[in-house]
C-alpha positions as CSV (number, residue, x, y, z in Angstrom):
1,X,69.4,-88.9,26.2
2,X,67.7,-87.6,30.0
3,X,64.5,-87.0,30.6
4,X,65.3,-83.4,30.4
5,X,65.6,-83.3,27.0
6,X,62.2,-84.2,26.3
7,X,59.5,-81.8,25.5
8,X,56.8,-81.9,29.1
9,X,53.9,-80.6,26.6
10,X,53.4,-84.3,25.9
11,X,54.0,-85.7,28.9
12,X,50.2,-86.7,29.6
13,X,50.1,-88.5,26.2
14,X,50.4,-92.3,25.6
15,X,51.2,-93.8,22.2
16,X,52.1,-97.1,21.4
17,X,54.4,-97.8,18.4
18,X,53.8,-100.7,16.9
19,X,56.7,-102.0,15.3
20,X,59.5,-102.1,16.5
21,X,62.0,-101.8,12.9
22,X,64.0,-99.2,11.6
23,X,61.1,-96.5,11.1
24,X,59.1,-97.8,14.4
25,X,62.5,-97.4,16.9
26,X,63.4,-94.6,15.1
27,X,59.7,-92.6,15.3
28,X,60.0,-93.9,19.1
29,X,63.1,-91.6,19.6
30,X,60.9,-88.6,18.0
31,X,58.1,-89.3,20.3
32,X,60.0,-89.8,23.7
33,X,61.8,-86.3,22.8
34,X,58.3,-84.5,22.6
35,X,57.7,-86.0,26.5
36,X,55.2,-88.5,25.0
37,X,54.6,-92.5,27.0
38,X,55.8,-94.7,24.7
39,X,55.5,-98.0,24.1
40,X,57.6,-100.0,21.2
41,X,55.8,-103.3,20.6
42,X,57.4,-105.8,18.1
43,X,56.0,-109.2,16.7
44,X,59.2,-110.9,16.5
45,X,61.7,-111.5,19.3
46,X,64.9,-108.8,20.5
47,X,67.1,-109.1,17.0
48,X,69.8,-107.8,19.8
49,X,69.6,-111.4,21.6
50,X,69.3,-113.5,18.1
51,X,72.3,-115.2,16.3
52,X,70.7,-115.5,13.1
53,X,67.5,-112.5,12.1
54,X,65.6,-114.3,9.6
55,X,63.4,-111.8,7.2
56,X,64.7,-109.3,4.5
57,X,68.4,-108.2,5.1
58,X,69.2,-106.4,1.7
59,X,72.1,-103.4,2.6
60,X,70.5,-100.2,3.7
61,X,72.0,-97.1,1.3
62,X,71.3,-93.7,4.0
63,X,71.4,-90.9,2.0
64,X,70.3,-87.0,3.1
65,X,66.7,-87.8,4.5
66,X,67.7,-90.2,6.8
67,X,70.8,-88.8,8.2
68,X,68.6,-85.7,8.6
69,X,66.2,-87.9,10.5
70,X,68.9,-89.4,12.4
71,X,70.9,-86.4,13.1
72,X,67.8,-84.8,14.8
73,X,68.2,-87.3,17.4
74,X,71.6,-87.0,18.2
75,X,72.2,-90.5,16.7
76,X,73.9,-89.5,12.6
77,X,77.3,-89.6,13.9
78,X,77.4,-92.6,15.5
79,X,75.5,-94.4,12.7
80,X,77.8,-92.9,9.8
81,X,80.7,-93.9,11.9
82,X,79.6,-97.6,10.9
83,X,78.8,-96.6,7.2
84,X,81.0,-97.2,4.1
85,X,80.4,-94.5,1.8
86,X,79.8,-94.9,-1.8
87,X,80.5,-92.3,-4.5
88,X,79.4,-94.0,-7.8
89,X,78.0,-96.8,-9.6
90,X,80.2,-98.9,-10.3
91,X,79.5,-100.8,-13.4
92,X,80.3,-103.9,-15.0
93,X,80.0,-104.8,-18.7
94,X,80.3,-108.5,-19.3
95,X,83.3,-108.2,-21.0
96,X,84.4,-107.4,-17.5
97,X,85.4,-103.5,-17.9
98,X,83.9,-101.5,-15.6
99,X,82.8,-97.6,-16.0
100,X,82.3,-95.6,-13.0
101,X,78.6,-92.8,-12.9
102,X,79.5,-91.0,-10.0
103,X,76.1,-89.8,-7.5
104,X,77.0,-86.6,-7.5
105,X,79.4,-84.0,-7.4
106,X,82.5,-83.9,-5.1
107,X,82.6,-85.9,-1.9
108,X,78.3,-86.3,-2.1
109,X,77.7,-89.9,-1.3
110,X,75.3,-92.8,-0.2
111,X,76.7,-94.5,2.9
112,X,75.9,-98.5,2.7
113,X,74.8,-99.6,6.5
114,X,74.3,-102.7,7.7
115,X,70.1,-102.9,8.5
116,X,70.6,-105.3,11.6
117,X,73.5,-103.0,13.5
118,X,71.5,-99.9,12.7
119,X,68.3,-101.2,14.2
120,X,70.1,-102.2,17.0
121,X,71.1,-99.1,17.4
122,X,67.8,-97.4,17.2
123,X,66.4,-100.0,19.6
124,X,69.5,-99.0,21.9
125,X,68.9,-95.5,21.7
126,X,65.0,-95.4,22.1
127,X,65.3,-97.3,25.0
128,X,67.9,-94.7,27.5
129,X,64.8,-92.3,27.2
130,X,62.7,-92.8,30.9
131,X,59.4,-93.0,28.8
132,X,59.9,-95.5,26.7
133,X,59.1,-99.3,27.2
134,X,59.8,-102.0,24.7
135,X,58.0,-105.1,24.4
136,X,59.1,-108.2,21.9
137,X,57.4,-111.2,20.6
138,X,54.1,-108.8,20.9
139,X,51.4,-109.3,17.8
140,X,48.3,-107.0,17.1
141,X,45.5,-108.7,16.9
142,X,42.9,-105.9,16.7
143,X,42.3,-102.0,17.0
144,X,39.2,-100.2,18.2
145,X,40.6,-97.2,16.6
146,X,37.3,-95.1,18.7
147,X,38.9,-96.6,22.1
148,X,42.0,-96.0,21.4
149,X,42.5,-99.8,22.3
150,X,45.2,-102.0,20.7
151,X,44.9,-105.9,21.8
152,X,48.2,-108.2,21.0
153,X,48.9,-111.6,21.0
154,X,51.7,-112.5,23.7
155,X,52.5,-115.7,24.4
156,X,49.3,-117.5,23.9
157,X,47.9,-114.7,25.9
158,X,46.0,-111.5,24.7
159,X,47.1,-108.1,26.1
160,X,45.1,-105.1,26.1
161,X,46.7,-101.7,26.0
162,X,44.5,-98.3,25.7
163,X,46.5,-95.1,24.5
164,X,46.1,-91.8,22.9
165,X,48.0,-92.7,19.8
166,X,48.4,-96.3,17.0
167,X,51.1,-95.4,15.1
168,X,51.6,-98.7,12.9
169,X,55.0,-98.8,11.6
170,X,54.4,-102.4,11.2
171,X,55.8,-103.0,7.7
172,X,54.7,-103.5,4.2
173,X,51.9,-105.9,5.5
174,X,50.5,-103.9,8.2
175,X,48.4,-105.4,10.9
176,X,47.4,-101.8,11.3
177,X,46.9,-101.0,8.4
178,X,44.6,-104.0,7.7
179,X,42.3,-102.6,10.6
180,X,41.9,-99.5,9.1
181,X,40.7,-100.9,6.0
182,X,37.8,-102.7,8.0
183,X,36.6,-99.2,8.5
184,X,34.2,-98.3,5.5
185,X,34.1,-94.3,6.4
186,X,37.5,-94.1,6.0
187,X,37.1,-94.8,2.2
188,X,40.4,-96.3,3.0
189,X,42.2,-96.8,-1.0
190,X,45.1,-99.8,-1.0
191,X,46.8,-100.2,-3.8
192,X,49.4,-103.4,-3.6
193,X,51.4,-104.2,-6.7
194,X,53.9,-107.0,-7.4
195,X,56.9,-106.7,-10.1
196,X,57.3,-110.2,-11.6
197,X,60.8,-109.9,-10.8
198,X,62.1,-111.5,-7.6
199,X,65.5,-110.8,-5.7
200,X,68.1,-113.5,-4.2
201,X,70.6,-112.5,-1.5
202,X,74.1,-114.0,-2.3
203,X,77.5,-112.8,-0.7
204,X,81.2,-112.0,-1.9
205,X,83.7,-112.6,0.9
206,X,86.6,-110.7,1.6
207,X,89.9,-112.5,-0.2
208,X,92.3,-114.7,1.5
209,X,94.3,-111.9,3.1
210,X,91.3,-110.5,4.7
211,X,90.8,-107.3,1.8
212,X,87.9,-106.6,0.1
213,X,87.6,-108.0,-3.4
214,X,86.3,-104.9,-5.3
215,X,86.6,-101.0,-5.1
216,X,85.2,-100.2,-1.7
217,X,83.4,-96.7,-2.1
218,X,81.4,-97.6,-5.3
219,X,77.7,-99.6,-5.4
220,X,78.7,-102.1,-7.7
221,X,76.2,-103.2,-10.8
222,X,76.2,-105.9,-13.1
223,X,73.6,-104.5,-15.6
224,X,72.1,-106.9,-18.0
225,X,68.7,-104.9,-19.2
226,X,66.0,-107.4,-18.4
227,X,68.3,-108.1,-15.1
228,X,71.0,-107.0,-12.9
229,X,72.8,-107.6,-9.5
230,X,74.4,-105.7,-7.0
231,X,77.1,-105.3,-4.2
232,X,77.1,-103.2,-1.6
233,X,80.6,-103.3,0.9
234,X,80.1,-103.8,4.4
235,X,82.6,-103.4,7.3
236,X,84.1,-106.9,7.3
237,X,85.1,-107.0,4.2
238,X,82.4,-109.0,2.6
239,X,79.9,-107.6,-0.3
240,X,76.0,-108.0,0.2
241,X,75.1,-109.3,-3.4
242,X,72.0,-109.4,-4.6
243,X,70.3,-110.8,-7.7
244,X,67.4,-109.5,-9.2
245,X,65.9,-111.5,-11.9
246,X,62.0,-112.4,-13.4
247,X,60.7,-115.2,-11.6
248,X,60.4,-117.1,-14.8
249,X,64.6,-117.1,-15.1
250,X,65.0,-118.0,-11.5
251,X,63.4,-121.2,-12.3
252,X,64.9,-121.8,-15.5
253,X,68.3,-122.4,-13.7
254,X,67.3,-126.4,-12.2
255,X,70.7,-127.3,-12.2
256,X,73.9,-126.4,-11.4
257,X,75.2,-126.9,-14.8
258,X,72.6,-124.2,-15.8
259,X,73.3,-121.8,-12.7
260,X,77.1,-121.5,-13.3
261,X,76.7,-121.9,-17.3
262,X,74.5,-118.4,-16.9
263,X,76.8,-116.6,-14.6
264,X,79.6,-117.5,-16.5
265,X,77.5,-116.1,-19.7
266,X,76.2,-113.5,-18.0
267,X,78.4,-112.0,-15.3
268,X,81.7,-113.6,-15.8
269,X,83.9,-111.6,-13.5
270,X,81.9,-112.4,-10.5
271,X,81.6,-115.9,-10.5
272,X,85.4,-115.8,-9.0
273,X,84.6,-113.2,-6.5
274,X,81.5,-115.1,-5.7
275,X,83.0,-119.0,-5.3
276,X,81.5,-121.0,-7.7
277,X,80.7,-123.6,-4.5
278,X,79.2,-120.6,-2.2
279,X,77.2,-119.5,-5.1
280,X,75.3,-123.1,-5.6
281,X,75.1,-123.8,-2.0
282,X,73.5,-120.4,-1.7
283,X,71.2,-120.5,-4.5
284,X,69.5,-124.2,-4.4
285,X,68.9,-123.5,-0.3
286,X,67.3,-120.0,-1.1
287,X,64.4,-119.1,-2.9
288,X,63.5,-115.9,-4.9
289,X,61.7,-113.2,-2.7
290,X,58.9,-110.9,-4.2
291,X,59.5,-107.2,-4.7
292,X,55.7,-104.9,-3.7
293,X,54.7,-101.7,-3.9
294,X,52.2,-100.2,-1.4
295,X,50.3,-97.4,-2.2
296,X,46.9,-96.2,0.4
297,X,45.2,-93.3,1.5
298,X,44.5,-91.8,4.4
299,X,47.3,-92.6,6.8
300,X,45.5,-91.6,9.7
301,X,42.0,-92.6,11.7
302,X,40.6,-89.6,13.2
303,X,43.0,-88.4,15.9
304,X,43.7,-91.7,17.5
305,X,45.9,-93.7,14.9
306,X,48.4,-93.0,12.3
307,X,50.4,-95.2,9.9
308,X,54.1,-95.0,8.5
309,X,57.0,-96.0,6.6
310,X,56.5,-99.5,4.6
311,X,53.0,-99.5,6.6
312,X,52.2,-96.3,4.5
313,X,54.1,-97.0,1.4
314,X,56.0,-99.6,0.8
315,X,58.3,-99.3,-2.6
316,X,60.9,-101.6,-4.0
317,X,64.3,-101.1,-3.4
318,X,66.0,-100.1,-6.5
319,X,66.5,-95.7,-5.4
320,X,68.0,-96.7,-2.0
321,X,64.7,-94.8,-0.6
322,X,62.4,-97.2,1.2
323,X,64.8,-96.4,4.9
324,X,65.3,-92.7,3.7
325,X,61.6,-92.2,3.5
326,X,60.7,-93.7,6.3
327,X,63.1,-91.9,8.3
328,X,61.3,-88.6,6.5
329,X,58.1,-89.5,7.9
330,X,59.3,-89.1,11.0
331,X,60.6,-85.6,10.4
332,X,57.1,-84.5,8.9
333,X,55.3,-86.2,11.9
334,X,57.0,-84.3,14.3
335,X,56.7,-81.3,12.7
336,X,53.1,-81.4,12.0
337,X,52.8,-82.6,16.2
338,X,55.0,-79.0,16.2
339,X,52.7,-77.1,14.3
340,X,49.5,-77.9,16.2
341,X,51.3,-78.0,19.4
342,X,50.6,-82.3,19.9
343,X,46.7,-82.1,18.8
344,X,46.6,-85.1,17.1
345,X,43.0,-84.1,15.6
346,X,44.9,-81.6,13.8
347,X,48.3,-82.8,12.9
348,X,47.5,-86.5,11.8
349,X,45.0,-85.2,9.1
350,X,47.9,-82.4,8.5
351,X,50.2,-85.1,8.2
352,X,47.9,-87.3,5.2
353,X,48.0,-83.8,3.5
354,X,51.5,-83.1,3.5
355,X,52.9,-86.4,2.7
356,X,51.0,-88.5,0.7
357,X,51.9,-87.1,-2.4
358,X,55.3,-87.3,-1.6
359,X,55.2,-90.9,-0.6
360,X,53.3,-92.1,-3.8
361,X,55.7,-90.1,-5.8
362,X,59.0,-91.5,-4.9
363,X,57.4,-95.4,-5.2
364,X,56.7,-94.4,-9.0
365,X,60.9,-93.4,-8.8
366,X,62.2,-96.5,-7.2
367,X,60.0,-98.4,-10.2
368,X,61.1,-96.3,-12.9
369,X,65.1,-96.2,-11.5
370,X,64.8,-100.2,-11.7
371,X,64.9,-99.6,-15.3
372,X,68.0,-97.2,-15.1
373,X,69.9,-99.3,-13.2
374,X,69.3,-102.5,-15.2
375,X,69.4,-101.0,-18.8
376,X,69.3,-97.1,-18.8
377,X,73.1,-97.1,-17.7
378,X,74.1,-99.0,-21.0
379,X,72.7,-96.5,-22.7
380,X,75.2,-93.7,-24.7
381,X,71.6,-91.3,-24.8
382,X,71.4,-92.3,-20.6
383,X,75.6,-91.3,-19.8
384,X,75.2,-87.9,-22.1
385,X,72.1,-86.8,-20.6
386,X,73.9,-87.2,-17.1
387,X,76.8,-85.8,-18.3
388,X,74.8,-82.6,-19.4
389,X,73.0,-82.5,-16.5
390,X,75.9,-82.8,-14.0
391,X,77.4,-79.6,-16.5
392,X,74.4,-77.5,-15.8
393,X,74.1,-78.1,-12.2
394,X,77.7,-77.3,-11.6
395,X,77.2,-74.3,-13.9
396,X,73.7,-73.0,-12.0
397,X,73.7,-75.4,-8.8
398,X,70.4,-73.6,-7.4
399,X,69.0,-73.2,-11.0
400,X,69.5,-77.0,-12.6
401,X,69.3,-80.1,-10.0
402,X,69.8,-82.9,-11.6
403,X,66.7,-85.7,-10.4
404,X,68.6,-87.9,-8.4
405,X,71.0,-85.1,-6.9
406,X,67.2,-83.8,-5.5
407,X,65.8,-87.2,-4.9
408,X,69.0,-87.8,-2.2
409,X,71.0,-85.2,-2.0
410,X,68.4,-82.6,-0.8
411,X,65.2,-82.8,0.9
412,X,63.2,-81.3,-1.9
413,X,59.8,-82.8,-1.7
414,X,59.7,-85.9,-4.0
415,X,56.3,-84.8,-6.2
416,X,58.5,-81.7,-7.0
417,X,61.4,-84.1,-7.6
418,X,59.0,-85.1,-10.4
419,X,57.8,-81.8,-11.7
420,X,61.5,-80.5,-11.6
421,X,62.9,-83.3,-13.9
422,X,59.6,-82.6,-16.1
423,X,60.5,-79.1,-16.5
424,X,64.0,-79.9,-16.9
425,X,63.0,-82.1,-20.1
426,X,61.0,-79.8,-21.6
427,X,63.7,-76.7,-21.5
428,X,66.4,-79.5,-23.3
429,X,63.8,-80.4,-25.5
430,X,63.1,-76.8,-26.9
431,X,66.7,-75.8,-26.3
432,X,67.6,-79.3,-28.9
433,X,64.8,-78.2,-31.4
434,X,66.0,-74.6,-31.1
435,X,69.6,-75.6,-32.1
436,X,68.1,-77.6,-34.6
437,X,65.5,-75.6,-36.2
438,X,69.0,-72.8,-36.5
439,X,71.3,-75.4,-38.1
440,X,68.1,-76.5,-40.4
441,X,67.5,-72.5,-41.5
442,X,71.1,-72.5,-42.2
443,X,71.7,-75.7,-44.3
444,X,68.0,-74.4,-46.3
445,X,69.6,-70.9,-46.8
446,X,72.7,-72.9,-48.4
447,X,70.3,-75.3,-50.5
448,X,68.1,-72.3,-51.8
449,X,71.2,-70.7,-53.0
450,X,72.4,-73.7,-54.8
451,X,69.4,-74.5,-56.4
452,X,68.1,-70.8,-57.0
453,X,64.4,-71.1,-58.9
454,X,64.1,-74.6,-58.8
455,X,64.1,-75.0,-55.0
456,X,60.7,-73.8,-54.8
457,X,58.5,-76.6,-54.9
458,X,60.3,-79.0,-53.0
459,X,61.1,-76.4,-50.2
460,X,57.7,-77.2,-48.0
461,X,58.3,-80.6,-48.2
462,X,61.8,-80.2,-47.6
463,X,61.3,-78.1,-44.5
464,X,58.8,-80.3,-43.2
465,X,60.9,-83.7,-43.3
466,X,63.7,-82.2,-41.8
467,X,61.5,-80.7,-38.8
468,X,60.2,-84.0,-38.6
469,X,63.9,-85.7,-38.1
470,X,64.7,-82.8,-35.9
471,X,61.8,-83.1,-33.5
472,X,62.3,-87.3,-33.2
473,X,66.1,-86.6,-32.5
474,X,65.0,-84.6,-29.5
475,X,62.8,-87.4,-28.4
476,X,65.6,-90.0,-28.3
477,X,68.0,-87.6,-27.2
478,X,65.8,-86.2,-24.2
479,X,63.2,-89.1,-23.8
């Protein structure tokens, strides 16, 4: 990536990024490309120099938006290249049989990537552009958003930068975000939820002769309707597991009597997979992490600061979306910078506009798809529905798209996501109480016949009961 590349319209422009994650390294790329100064400042020391990241490290599923994001870098091949790609859910009843949902429809996929190796590579990449500097182990303090001044903590030492640009891509507990809030014009709205479910990272190893234990190219679930864990593959073999659970159940289990009594109840076939010794070790030195949704509005201050990713909307984990949004965000960033030719006055408001309904909606999804993955997927009602949808989008593939096929599959904007799925349970809904209200007409033409003159009176009532039954069938059918 040369100078060359990037565009000289920006060139007089200084932003800092603060953050320096997967959405902050990434969004660095995106503004080094439009011939902006950059600066990448993270709190926490060069993950490329540590042995051991500490923080969240639950497997990353890329999906469309992201690899669009990625791709218009230059940087989708190489990160796919050190992807696994799944093609289903992979389920498994506690009997032990397991029942595959693929995602979509021929070879569409989610890739599983490993989050350290891909920020390393979007720290690797930002930094061959000429304008862009990192700096580690560097905290915001403060922002005088009217300055343009950012202060952070280095060191025991404070550092004073002045730019054109904030963009806070600081994660789901934004420092920048927090100084906006101290801003009463702004009207700044923060809405912060926590699920009372927690998750727990455990780990299958690959087997004795180096293999993996389980089908490779599926997202494996354990389903258990209050509950559920997962397993994602990774490239040596091993399966990032994680258990997501109510708080109240992760402290039931005080012993390990209790711990492998309920995973031998509960999910039987991985306790083997898992190592019954691994899985105590790993659960009495861990603790259960909390699962938050961030919602806020605006994203921007004026034409001097803007916020992303988590720092924008933080969701829980359960669509795959949280990187995959993120990534978006840059995308719509640079094309609102595009639009108004780098006048921030114009394109951060611009931005707010365009994607804050977007962001809120696909936090209400990653709630709501907890619930699929966890029970919905035990359901007969849940496998016809996406049976029939997955028969209509192959029959009209512009005309029916089934919700998840648009949530990562396409870049349709996630509010219409929303609205589309809406509209696509009302037309089942008529269509079922049209099919019904025929088969009723015909089974009352067969019952007037029979019972001639005497039908009369109890034809109303008749009619009315079975409408009734017809309509609540639709409802539990199309819910």
């Amino acid at each position: 990536m040369e100078t060359s590349m990037a565009d000289q319209r920006g060139s007089n422009k200084r932003v800092a990024v603060c953050g320096g994650g997967l959405v902050g390294a990434l969004n660095a790329c995106f503004l080094a490309k439009r011939g902006f100064t950059v600066e990448l400042f993270e709190m926490r020391p060069d993950i490329r120099t540590q042995e051991v990241v500490k923080g969240r490290s639950i497997n990353l599923a890329l999906s469309v938006r992201g690899r669009e994001a990625l791709k218009r870098v230059g940087l989708e091949d190489r990160v796919i290249q050190k992807g696994i790609p799944m093609y289903s859910r992979m389920i498994h009843d506690r009997s032990g049989t397991l029942r595959q949902i693929p995602y979509g429809k021929g070879q569409q996929n989610i890739m599983s990537v490993d989050r350290r190796l891909l920020n390393e590579v979007l720290l690797d990449a930002a930094e061959q552009y000429s304008n862009v500097k990192t700096h580690f182990n560097h905290k915001v303090v403060r922002c005088d958003f009217q300055a343009g001044e950012i202060v952070f903590l280095h060191e025991g030492q404070e550092v004073k930068k002045t730019v054109d640009l904030i963009v806070g891509a600081d994660g789901a507990f934004s420092a920048v975000r927090q100084q906006m809030m101290k801003r009463p014009e702004l009207l700044f709205d923060l809405q912060q939820h926590y699920i009372p479910h927690g998750y727990m990272e455990l780990n299958i190893p690959p087997t004795q002769d180096g293999q993996f234990a389980m089908g490779v190219n599926h997202l494996h679930i354990w389903p258990r309707n209050d509950f559920m864990m997962i397993a994602l593959p990774n490239l040596d073999k091993s399966y990032t597991t994680t258990l997501f659970m109510p708080f109240d159940k992760f402290n039931s289990l005080q012993t390990e009597d209790q711990l492998l009594g309920f995973f031998r109840e509960t999910f039987p076939d991985s306790l083997p997979l898992l190592g019954e010794s691994s899985l105590k070790k790993t659960f009495f030195q861990s603790k259960a992490l909390p699962l938050v949704t961030v919602k806020c509005h605006p994203y921007h201050v004026g034409n001097k600061a803007v916020i992303i990713g988590d720092a924008a909307h933080a969701m829980v984990p359960f669509y795959g979306q949280g990187m995959n949004c993120g990534f978006e965000d840059c995308i719509v960033l640079d094309s609102m910078l595009e639009e108004y030719n780098n006048d921030f006055a114009k394109a951060l408001p611009a931005y707010t506009e365009l994607r804050n309904p977007d962001a809120k909606a696909i936090c209400d999804l990653a709630l709501y798809n907890y619930i699929e993955m966890r029970a919905s997927v035990n359901s007969r009602l849940f496998l016809f529905r996406k049976k029939l949808d997955n028969l209509l989008h192959w029959a009209f593939p512009s005309f029916w798209v089934p919700l998840y096929t648009s949530v990562s599959f396409s870049r349709m904007r996630y509010h219409q996501c929303i609205a589309n799925r809406a509209w696509q349970d009302k037309i089942l809904t008529n269509i079922c109480l049209g099919a019904g209200g025929a088969l009723a007409a015909s089974v009352l033409v067969a019952l007037y016949t029979q019972m001639g003159s005497r039908g009369n009176g109890a034809l109303p009532q008749l009619v009315s009961q079975l409408s009734g039954a017809l309509s609540s069938l639709a409802q539990r059918v199309f819910p």
